[in-house]
C-alpha positions as CSV (number, residue, x, y, z in Angstrom):
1,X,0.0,0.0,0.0
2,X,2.9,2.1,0.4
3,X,3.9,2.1,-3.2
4,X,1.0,4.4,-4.3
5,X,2.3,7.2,-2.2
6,X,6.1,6.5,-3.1
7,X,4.7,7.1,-7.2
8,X,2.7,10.1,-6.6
9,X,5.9,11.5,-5.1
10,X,8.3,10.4,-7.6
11,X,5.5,11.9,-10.3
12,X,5.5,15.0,-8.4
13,X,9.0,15.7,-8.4
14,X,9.3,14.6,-12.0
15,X,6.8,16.9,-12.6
16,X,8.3,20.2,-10.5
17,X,11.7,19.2,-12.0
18,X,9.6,19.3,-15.8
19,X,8.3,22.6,-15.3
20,X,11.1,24.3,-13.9
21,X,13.5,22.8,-17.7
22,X,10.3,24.0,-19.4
23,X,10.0,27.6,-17.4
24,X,13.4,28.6,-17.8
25,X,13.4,27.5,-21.6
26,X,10.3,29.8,-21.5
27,X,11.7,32.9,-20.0
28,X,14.4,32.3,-22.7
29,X,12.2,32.3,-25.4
30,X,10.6,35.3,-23.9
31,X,14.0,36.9,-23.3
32,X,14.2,36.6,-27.5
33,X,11.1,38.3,-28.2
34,X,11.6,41.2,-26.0
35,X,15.3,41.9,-27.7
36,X,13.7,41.4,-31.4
37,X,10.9,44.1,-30.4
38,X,13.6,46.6,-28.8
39,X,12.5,45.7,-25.3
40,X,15.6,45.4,-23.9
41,X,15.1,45.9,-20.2
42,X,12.5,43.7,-20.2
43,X,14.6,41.6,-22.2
44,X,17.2,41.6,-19.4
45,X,15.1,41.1,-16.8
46,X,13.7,38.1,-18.4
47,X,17.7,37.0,-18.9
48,X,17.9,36.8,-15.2
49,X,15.2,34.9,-14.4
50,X,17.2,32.6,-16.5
51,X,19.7,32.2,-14.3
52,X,18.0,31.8,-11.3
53,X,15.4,29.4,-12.6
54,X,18.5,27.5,-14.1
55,X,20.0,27.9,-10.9
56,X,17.2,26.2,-8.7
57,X,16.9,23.2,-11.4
58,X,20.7,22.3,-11.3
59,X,20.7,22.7,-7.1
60,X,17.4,20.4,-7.2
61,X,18.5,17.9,-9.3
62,X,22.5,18.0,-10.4
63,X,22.4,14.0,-11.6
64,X,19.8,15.2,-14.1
65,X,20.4,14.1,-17.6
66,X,19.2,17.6,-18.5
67,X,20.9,20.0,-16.4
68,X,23.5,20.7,-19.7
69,X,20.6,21.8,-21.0
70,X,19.9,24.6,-18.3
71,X,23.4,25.2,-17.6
72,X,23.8,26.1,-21.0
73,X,20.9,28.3,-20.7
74,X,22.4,30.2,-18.1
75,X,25.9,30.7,-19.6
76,X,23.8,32.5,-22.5
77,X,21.8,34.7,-20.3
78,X,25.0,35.8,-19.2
79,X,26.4,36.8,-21.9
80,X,22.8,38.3,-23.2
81,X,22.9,40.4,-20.0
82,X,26.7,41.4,-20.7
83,X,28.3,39.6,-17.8
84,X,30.9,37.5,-20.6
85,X,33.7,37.6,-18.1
86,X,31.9,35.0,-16.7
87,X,29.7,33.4,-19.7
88,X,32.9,32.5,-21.6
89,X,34.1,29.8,-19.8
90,X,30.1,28.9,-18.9
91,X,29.1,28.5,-22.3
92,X,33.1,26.7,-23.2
93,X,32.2,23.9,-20.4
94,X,28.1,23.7,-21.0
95,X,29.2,23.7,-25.1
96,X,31.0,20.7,-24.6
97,X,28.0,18.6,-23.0
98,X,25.8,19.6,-25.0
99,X,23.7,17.7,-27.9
100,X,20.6,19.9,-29.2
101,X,22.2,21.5,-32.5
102,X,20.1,24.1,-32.4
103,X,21.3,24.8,-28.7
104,X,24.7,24.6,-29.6
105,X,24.4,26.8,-32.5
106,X,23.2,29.7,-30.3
107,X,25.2,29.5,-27.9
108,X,28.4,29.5,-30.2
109,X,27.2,32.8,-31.4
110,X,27.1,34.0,-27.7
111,X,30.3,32.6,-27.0
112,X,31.9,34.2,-30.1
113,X,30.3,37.8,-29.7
114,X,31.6,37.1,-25.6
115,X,35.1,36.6,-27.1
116,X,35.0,39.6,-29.3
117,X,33.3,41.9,-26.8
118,X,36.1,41.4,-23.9
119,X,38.9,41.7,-26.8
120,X,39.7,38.2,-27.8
121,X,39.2,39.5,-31.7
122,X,41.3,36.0,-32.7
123,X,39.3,33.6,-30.1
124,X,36.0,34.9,-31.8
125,X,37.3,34.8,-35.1
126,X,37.3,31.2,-35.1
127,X,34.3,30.6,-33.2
128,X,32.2,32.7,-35.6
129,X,34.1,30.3,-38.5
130,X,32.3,27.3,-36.6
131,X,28.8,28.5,-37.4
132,X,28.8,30.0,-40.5
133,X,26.9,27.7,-42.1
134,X,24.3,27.9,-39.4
135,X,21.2,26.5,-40.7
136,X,19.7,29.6,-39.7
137,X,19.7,32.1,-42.1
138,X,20.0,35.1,-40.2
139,X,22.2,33.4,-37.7
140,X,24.3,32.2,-40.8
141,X,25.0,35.9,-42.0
142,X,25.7,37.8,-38.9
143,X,28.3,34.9,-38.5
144,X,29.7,35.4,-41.6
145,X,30.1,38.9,-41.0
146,X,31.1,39.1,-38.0
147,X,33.9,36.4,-39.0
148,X,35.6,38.8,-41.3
149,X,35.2,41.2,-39.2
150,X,36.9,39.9,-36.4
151,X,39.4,38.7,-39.0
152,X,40.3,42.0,-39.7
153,X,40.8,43.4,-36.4
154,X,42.7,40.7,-35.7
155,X,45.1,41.7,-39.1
156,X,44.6,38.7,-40.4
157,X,43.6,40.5,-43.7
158,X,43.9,38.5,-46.5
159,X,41.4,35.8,-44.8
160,X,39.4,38.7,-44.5
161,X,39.0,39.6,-47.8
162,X,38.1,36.0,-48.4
163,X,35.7,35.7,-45.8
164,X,34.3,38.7,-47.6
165,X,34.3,37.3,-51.1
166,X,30.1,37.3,-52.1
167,X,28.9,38.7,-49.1
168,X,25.9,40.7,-49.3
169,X,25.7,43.0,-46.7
170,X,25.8,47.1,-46.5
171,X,28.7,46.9,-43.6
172,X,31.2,44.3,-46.1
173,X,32.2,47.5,-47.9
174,X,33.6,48.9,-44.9
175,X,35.6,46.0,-43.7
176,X,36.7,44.8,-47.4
177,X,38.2,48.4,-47.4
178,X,40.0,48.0,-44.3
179,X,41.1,44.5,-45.4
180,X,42.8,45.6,-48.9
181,X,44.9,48.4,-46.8
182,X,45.9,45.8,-44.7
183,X,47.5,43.9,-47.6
184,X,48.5,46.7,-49.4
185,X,46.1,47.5,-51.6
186,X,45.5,50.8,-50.4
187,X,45.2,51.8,-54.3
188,X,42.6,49.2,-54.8
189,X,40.5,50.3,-51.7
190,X,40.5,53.9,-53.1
191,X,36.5,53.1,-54.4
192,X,36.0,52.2,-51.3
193,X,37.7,55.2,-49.9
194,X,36.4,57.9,-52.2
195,X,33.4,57.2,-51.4
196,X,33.1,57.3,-48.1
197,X,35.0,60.4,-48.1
198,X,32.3,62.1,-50.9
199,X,29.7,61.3,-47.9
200,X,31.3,62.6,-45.3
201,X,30.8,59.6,-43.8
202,X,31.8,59.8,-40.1
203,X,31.0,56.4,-39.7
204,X,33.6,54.5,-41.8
205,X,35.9,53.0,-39.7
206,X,38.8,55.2,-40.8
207,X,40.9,54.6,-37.2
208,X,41.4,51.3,-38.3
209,X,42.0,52.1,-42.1
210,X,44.7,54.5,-41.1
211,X,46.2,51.9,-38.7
212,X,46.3,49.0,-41.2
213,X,47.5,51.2,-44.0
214,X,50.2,53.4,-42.3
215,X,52.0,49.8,-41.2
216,X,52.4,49.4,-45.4
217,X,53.0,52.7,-47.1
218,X,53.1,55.7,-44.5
219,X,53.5,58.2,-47.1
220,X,50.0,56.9,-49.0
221,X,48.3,57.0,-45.6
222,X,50.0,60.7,-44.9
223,X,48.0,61.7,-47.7
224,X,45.1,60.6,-46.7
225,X,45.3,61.9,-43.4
226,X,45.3,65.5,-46.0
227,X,41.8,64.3,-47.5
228,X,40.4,63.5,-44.2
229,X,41.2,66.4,-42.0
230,X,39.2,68.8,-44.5
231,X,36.2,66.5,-45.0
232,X,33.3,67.9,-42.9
233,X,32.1,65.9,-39.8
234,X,35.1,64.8,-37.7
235,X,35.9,66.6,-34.5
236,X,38.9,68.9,-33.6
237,X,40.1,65.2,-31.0
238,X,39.5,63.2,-34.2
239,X,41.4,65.0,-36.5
240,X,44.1,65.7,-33.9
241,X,44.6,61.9,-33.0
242,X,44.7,61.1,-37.3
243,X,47.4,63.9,-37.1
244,X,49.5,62.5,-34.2
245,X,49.4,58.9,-35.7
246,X,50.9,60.3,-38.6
247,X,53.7,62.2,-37.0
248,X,54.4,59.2,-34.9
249,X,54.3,56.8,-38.1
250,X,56.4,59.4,-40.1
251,X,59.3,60.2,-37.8
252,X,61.5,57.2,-37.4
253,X,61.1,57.4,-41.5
254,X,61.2,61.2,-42.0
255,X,62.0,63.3,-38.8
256,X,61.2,66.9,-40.8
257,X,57.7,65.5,-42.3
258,X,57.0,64.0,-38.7
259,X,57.1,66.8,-36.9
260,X,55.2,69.2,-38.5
261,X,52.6,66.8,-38.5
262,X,52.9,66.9,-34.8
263,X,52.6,70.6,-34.9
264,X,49.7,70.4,-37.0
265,X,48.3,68.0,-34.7
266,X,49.2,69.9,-31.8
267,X,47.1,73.0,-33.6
268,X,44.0,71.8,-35.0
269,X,43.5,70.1,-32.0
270,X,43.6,73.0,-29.5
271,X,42.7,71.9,-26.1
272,X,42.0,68.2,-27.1
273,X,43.8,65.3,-25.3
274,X,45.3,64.3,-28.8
275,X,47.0,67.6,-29.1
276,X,48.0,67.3,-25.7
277,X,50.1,64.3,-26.7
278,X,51.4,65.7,-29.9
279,X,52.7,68.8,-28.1
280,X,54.4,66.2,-25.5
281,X,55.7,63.8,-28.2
282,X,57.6,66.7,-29.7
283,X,59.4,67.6,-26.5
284,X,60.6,64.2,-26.4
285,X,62.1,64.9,-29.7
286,X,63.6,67.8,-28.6
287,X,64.8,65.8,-24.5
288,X,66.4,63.2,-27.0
289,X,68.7,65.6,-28.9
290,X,69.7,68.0,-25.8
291,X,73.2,68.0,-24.5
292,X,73.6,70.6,-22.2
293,X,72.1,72.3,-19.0
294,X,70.3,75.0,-21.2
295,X,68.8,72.6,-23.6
296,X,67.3,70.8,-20.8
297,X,65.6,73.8,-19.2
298,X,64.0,74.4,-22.7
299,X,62.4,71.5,-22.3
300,X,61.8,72.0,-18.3
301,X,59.9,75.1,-19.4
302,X,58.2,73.0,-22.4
303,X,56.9,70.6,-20.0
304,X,55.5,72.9,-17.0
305,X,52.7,73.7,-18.9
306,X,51.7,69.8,-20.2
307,X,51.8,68.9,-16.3
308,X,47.9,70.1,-15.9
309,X,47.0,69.3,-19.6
310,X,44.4,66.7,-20.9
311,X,46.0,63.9,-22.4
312,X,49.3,64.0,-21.2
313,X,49.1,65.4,-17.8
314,X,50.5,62.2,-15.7
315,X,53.3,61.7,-18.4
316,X,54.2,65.1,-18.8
317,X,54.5,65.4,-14.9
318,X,56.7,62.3,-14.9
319,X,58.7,63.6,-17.4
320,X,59.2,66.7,-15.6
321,X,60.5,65.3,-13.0
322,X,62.7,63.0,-14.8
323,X,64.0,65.7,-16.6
324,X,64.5,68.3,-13.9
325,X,66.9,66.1,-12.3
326,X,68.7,65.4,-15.2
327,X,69.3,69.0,-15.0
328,X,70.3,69.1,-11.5
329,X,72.9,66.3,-12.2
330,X,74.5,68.2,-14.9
331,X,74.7,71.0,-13.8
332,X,75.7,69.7,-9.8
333,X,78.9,67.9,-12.0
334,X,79.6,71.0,-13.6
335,X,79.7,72.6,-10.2
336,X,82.0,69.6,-8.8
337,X,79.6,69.4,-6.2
338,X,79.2,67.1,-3.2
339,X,77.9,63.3,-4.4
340,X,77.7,64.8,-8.3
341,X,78.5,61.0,-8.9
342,X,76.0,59.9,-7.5
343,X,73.8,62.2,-9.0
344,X,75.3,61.7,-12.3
345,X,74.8,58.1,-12.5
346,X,70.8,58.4,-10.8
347,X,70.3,60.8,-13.7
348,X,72.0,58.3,-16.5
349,X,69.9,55.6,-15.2
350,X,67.0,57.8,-15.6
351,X,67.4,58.3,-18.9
352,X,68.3,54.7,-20.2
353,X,65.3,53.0,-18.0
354,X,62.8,55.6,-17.4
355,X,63.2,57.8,-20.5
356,X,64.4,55.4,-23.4
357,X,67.1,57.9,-24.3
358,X,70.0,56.0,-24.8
359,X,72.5,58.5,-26.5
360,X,71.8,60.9,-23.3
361,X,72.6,58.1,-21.0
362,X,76.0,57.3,-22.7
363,X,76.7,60.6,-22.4
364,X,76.3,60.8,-18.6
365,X,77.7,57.1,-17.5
366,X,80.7,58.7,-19.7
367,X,81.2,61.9,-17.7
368,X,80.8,59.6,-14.7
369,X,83.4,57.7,-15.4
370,X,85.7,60.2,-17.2
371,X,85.5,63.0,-14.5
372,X,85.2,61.0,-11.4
373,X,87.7,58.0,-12.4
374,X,88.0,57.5,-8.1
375,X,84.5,57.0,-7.8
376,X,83.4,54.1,-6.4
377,X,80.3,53.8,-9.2
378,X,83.0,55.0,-11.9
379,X,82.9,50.4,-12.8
380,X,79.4,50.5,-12.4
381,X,79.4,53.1,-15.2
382,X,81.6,51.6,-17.1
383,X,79.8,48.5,-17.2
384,X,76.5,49.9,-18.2
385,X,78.5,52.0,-21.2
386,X,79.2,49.1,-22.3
387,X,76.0,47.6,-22.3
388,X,74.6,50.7,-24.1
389,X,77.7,50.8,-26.6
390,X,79.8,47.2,-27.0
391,X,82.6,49.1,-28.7
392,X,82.9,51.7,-26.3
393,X,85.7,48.4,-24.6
394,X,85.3,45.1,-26.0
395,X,87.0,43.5,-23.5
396,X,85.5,45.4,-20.6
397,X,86.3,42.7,-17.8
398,X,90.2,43.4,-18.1
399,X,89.7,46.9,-18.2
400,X,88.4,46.8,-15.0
401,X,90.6,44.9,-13.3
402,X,93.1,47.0,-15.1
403,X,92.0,49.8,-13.3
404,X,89.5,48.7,-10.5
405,X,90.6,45.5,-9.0
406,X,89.6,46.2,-5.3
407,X,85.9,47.1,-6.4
408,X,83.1,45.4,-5.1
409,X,81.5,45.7,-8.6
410,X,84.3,44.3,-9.8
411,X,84.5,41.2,-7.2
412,X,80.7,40.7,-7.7
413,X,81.4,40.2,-11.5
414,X,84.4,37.4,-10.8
415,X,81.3,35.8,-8.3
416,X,82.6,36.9,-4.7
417,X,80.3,37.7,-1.8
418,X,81.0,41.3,-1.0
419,X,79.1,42.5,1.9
420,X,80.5,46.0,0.4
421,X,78.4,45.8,-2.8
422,X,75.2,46.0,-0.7
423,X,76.4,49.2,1.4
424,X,77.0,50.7,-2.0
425,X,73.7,49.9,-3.5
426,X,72.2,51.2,0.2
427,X,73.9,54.2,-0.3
428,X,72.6,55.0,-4.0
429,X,68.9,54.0,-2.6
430,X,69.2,56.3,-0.1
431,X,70.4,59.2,-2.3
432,X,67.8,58.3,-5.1
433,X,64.8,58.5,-2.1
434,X,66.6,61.8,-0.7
435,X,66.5,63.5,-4.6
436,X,62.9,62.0,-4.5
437,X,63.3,59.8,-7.6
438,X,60.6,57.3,-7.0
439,X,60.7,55.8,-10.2
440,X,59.4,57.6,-14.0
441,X,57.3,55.3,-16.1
442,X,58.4,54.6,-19.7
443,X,57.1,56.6,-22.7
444,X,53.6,55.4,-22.7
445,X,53.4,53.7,-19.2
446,X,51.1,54.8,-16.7
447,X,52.8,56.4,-13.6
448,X,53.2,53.8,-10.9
449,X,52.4,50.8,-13.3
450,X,54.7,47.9,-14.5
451,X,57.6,50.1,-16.2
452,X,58.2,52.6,-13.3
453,X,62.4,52.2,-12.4
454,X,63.9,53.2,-9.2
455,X,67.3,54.2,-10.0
456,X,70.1,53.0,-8.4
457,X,68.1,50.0,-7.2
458,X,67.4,47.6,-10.4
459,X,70.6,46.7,-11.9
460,X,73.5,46.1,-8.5
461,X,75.8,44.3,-11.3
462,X,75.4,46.0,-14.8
463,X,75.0,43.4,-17.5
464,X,78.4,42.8,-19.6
């Protein structure tokens, strides 16, 4: 008499456990119709009572034969509601259980536009080329299309353009133009490019033209950089940052040609952020060529203004700095003053770690070296001239032992313990803190990031 009872049960749990599967595939389907009709919060809302229905089934009954179903479910409400952080590896694991093609199939598309929205342009490149022959058609073109278009920002152009190859669809134009630049067909885009430019089309995706084309012909793109800047519809930050691209493309190729495009950047754009940086990559042309005390405060003076400017205003300040003591360690060794070694060789490590100058920071380890020969960093110097410049003394070892044979630098390098060594480096730590060099972030790198170098601190054996 029992087993009456013991069925109903069973039937009732079979049956709870039915209808929440067929709620939260319900709510999904709902979820769909609310985006297709432009209901989007509604839409969202009915995304996450997804996830908690699919929640409650999986807690209720985890051995379920159909929990990949609603576990793949959720991972797409997750990445409907823009949480893809976390849907990507949801929908990877619930992908890989599940059977329903049609399932599968959606979810690859969530996964892929997942991959593509947190950067992974590559990752969703090739999940996009998994479903584009999607038995849906709609589904089947938006793959397509967005699988040459991740192709092409991930520069894989010429796979792009095949992607692209009978594609019907009014946003192909703008990527098969993007795509022939990238190969260098920046002649055979030029359609493509007239066009858009007869339209005034603010829209194109000209950024990434310029970027694919200036890395194959930087004069070409120069000149269309000339086209664009006069065309009516882009902003004064727009136009700037096209202008500073192009001075920075142009001047390892053709100093003169780069930096008046960097002055024209730093003009049209006025107060913009993109001037901002024009303006400050200039003085770094002008930081790299200086040589003496007076230079320097040009670019001191250059610099004061950048420190409160958008754009530029935390690199600038570092900059400053970097370059104000520079200044102060020139001219303390002109003066012969008190610990100028010291500061001489702070300032040299400044500007071969912090500032990329190289040239500048020969110059210094050399006056170190040359006008303090009885200092005891005059080996340290030595050693990291001739990591900047080989032939400064090829055989760089016997030179110092030639004249440096007690130094602890010296020892260190034959692979003694030298309890000196560390008093030394103590020393130049303490100096560095009392000048207030905290570390100066590379060209580019934010202040305080991965990049920053405390002088005096980083290298205690320069490399041979």
């Amino acid at each position: 008499m029992r087993t009456a009872p013991l069925a109903a049960l069973l039937l009732l749990s079979g049956c709870v456990y039915y209808n929440g599967v067929y709620n939260a595939k319900r709510l999904a389907r709902s979820a769909e119709r609310a985006e297709s009709e432009g209901r989007t919060i509604e839409a969202r809302d009915f995304w996450s009572q997804v996830v908690v229905k699919a929640d409650s089934v999986v807690a209720r009954h985890p051995a379920s034969e159909y929990v990949p179903q609603v576990q793949l479910l959720k991972a797409r409400a997750l990445a409907r509601m823009g949480q893809c952080a976390e849907a990507v590896p949801a929908l990877e694991q619930s992908l890989a259980a599940a059977r329903d093609s049609a399932a599968i199939e959606a979810g690859t598309f969530e996964l892929a536009r997942c991959q593509a929205s947190l950067g992974n342009v590559a990752a969703a490149a090739d999940v996009y080329g998994r479903i584009r022959q999607s038995r849906d058609p709609q589904r089947r073109h938006e793959a397509q299309y967005q699988y040459a278009h991740a192709l092409v920002l991930a520069g894989r152009y010429q796979q792009a353009l095949d992607a692209l190859g009978g594609l019907d669809d009014p946003r192909a134009p703008y990527e098969r133009m993007v795509a022939l630049a990238g190969v260098g067909r920046l002649a055979d885009a030029g359609t493509l490019v007239d066009s858009a430019i007869a339209r005034a089309d603010t829209s194109a995706p000209w950024d990434s033209l310029l970027s694919a084309a200036g890395r194959r012909d930087p004069a070409a793109t120069s000149a269309l950089i000339d086209r664009l800047i006069v065309m009516p519809g882009p902003n004064m930050e727009t136009k700037a940052r096209w202008l500073l691209g192009d001075g920075l493309r142009l001047a390892p190729v053709d100093s003169s040609r780069g930096n008046a495009r960097l002055a024209q950047a730093a003009l049209v754009g006025g107060a913009a952020p993109s001037a901002g940086m024009a303006r400050l990559a200039r003085i770094r042309i002008s930081l790299a060529r200086a040589r003496t005390s007076a230079e320097l405060a040009v670019v001191v003076d250059s610099l004061e203004p950048l420190r409160d400017a958008a754009g530029p205003r935390q690199e600038a300040a570092a900059l400053y700095d970097a370059t104000v003591l520079i200044r102060a360690a020139t001219d303390s060794a002109a003066a012969k003053a008190p610990r100028a070694d010291l500061a001489l060789f702070l300032a040299a490590e400044t500007a071969r770690d912090a500032l990329s100058l190289p040239v500048m920071a020969r110059m210094l380890f050399q006056r170190l070296a040359d006008e303090w020969p009885r200092s005891a960093y005059a080996p340290k110097a030595l050693l990291a001239l001739h990591a900047l410049n080989p032939e400064f003394a090829p055989d760089v070892q016997l030179l110092l032992q030639q004249r440096y044979p007690d130094s602890p630098y010296v020892a260190a390098l034959r692979g003694e313990s030298v309890p000196q060594l560390r008093v030394l480096e103590d020393s130049m730590s303490a100096f560095a803190a009392s000048a207030n060099l905290v570390g100066v972030p590379r060209p580019g790198a934010p202040t305080g990031k991965p990049g920053a170098v405390a002088p005096g601190v980083r290298r205690p054996v320069e490399p041979q």
